[in-house]
C-alpha positions as CSV (number, residue, x, y, z in Angstrom):
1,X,67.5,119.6,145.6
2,X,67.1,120.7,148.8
3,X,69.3,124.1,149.9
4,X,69.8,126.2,153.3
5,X,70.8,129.5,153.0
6,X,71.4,131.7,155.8
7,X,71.5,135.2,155.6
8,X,68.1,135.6,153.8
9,X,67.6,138.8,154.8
10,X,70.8,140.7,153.2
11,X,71.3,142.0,150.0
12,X,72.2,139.1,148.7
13,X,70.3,136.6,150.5
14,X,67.2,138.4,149.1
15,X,68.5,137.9,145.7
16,X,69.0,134.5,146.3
17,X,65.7,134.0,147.9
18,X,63.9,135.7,144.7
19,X,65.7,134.1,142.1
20,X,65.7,130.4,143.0
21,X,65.5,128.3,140.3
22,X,62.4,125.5,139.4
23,X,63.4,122.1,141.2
24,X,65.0,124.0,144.6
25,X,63.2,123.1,147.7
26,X,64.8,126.5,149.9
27,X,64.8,126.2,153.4
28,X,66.1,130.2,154.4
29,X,66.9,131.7,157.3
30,X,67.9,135.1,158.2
31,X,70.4,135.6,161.0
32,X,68.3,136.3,163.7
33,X,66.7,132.6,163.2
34,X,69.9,131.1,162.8
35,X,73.3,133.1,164.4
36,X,75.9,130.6,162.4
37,X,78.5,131.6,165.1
38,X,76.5,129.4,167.8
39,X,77.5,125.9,166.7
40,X,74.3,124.3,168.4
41,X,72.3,126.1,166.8
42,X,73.7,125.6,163.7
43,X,73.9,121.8,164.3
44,X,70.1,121.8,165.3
45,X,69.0,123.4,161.9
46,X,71.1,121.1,159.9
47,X,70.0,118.1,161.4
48,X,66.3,119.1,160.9
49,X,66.8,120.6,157.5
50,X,69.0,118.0,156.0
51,X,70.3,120.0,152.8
52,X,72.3,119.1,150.2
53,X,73.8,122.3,149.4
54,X,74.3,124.9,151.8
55,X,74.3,128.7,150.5
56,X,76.6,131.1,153.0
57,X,75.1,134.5,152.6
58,X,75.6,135.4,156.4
59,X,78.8,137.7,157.1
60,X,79.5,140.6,159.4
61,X,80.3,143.4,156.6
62,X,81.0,146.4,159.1
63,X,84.1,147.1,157.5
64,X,85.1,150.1,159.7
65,X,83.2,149.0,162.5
66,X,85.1,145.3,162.7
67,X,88.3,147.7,163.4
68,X,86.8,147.9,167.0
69,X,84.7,144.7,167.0
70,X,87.1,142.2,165.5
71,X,86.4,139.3,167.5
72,X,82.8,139.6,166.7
73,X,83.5,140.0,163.0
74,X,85.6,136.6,163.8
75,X,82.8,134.5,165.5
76,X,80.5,135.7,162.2
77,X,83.0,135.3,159.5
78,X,85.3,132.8,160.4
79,X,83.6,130.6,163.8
80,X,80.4,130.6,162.3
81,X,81.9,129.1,158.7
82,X,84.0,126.7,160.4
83,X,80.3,125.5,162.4
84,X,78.4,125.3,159.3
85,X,81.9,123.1,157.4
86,X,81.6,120.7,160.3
87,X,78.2,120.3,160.1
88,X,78.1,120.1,156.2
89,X,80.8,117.4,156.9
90,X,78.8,115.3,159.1
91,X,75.9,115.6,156.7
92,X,77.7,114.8,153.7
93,X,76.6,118.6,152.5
94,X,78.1,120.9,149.8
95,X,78.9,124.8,151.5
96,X,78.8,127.2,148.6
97,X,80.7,130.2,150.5
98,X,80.6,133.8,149.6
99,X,84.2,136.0,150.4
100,X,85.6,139.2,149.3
101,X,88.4,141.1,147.4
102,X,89.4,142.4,151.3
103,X,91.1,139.7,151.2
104,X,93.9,141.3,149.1
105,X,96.2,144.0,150.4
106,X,96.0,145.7,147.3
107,X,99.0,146.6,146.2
108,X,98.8,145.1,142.7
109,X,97.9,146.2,139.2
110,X,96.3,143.7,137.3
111,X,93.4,141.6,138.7
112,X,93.9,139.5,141.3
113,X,93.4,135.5,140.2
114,X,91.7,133.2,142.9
115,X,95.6,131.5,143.2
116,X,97.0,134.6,143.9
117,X,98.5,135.4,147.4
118,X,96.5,137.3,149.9
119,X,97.3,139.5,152.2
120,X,94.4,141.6,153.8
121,X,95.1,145.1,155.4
122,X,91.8,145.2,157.7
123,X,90.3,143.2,160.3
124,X,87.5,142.6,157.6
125,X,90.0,141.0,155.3
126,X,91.3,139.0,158.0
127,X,88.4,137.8,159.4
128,X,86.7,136.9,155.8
129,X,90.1,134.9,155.1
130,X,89.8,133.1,157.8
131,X,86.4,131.6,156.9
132,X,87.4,130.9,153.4
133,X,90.3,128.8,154.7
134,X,88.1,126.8,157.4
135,X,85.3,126.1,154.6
136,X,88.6,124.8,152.3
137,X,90.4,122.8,155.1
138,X,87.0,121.7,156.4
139,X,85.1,120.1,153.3
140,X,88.0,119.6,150.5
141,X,86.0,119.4,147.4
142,X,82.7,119.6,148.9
143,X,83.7,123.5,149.2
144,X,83.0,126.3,146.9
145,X,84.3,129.7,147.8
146,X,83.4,132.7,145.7
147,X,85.1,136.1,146.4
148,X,83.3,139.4,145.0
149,X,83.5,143.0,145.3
150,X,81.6,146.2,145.9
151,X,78.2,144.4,146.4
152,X,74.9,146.4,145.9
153,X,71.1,145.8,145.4
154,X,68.0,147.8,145.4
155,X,67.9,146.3,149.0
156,X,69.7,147.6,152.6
157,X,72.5,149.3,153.2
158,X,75.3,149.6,150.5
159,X,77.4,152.2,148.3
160,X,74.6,152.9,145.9
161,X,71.7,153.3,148.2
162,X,74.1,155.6,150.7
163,X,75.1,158.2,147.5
164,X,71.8,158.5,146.3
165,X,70.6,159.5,150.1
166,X,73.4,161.8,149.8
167,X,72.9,163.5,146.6
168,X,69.5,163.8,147.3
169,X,70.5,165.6,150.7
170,X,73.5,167.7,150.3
171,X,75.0,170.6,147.8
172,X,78.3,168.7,147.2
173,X,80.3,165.4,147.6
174,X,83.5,163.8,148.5
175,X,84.4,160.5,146.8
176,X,87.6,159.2,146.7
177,X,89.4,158.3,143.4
178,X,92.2,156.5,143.9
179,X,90.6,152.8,145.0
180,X,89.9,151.1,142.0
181,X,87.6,147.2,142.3
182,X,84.6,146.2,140.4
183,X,81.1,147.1,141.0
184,X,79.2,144.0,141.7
185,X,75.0,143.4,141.1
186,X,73.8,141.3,143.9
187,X,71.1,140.0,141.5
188,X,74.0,138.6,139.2
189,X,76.3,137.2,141.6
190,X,73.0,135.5,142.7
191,X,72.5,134.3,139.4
192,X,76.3,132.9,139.7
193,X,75.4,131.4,143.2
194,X,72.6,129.2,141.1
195,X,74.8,128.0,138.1
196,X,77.5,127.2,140.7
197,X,75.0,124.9,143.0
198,X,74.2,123.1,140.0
199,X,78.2,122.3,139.7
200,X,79.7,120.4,142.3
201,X,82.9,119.9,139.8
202,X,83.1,123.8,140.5
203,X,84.7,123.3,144.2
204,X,87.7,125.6,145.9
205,X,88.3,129.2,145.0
206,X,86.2,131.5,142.1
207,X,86.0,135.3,141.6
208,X,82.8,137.1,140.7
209,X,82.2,140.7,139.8
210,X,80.7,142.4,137.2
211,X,82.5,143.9,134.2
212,X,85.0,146.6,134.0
213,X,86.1,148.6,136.9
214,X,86.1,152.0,138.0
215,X,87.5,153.8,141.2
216,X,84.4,155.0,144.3
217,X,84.6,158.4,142.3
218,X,84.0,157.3,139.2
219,X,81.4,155.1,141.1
220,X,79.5,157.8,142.3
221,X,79.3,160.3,139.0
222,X,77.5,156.9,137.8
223,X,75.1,156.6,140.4
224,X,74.3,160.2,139.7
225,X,73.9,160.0,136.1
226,X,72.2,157.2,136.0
227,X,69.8,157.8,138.5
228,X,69.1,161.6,137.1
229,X,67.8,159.6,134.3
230,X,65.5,157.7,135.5
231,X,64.0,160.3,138.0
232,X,65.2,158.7,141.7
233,X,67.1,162.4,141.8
234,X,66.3,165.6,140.5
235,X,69.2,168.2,141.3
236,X,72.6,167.4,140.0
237,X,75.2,168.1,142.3
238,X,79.2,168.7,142.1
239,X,81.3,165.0,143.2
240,X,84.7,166.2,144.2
241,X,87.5,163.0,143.9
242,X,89.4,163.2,146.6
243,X,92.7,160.8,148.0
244,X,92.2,158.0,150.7
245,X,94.3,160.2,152.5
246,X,92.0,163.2,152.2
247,X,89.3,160.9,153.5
248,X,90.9,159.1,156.2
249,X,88.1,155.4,157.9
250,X,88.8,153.0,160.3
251,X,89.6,150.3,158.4
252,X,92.5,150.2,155.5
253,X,90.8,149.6,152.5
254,X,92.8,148.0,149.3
255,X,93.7,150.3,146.4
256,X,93.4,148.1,144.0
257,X,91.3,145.1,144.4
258,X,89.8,144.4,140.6
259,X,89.1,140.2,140.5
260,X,90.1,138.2,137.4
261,X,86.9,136.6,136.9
262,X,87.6,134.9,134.2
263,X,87.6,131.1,135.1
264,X,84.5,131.7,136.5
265,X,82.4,133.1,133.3
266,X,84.6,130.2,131.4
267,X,83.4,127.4,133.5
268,X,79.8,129.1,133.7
269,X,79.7,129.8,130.2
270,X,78.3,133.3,130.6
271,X,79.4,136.8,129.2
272,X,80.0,139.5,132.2
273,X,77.7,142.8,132.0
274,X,79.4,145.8,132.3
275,X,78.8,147.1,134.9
276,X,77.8,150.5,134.7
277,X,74.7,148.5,132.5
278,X,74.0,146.4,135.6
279,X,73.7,149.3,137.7
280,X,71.3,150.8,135.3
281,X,69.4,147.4,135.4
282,X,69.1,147.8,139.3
283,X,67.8,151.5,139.0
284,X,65.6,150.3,137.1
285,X,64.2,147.6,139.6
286,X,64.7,151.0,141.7
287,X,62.3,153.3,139.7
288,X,59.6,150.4,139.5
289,X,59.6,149.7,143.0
290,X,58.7,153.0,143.6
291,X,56.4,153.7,141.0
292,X,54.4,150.5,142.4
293,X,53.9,152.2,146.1
């Protein structure tokens, strides 16, 4: 089977990269080799890649920054899906998508299915929406869209990696405690990403996130913990939980945005790890990674 994936060099395009299964001939490209939101170019690397599948790890994630950039965010998130659907089309490709929980407004209280209706208070959201409805429109059941939530790896930039520069840097913190979602393992949504490549009866919308949820605050006093354990901090410092309102950003973010994930583990026939144990897992990849240097 022969797969494209853009976005290699993200978090999750990493995972993808490291994990690929025995069989997969990967052809992956980071976004500076391929910008999906220039439709020749993505034409040209279809036509001399040929795939079967196509993995979308590419995305403009500046949440706060997309509040000021939003037709950039809209080239990258929607544009550049609709170029690789029409390209997929022609080539009689699969697109396994990847979306987010932005796409909710948050306003509910139990987890959002993948039916549910949307309704996304950022340009983020919007923009992420956008794509999933061109991949849907586009390809039919040659589509597979998979929203997540709260991404993080040992690699780049994300909400782990930025508390435990801070708590290795300041006396105190400010987290807030009233947005609640699911912490998400890149490596396991990678793992997801795999099963689901193998299943092209597994087309149109899925949610995927690890188990459990917790708000940012609750978040953080993990990452601390956690990490104080294994020796990647060595001072414990006081986490304050403060309101959204307290802690005002660019962008709106949704105050509730925990995904119903389980069709997905159903169909997969896998159990989800909590995940306050996958983020141990990953500070553990953490602590051997720098060990090794």
């Amino acid at each position: 089977m022969k797969v494209l994936l853009t976005g290699a060099s993200g978090q999750l395009g990493r995972e993808l990269a490291y994990s690929r299964p025995q069989g997969v001939n990967l052809v992956a490209v980071t976004s500076a080799q391929l910008d999906i939101a220039d439709a020749s170019q993505v034409d040209a690397i279809l036509a001399e890649v040929a795939p079967q599948i196509i993995l979308n790890a590419a995305a403009y994630t500046a949440v706060d920054r997309a509040e000021a950039e939003e037709a950039r965010a809209l080239e990258v998130n929607a544009t550049g899906v609709a170029n690789l659907s029409i390209a997929a089309r022609r080539l009689g490709s699969r697109l396994i998508h990847v979306s987010t929980d932005f796409v909710f407004d948050g306003g509910g209280a139990t987890p959002y299915r993948p039916a549910d209706a949307t309704g996304p208070v950022s340009a983020y959201g919007r923009t992420k929406l956008a794509g999933e409805r061109s991949a849907l429109e586009t390809l039919g059941d040659r589509a597979t869209v998979i929203r997540t939530s709260w991404l993080y790896s040992a690699h780049g930039r994300n909400f782990v990696a930025t508390m435990l520069d801070l708590m290795a840097d300041r006396e105190a913190l400010q987290v807030v405690d009233d947005q609640t979602g699911s912490p998400t393992w890149a490596a396991l949504l990678a793992r997801c990403l795999w099963r689901m490549s193998s299943r092209p009866d597994l087309h149109g919308l899925w949610h995927w996130a690890d188990g459990g949820s917790c708000t940012w605050f609750e978040f953080a006093r993990s990452i601390q913990s956690l990490a104080l354990e294994r020796g990647l901090l060595d001072l414990e410092i006081p986490i304050e939980a403060v309101t959204t309102a307290e802690f005002p950003t660019p962008a709106a973010r949704p105050g509730y945005s925990v995904l119903d994930t389980s069709a997905t583990y159903d169909a997969l026939d896998l159990e989800p790890v909590p995940w306050r144990d996958a983020l141990g897992r990953m500070l553990d990849e953490m602590r051997e990674r720098a060990a090794s240097r």
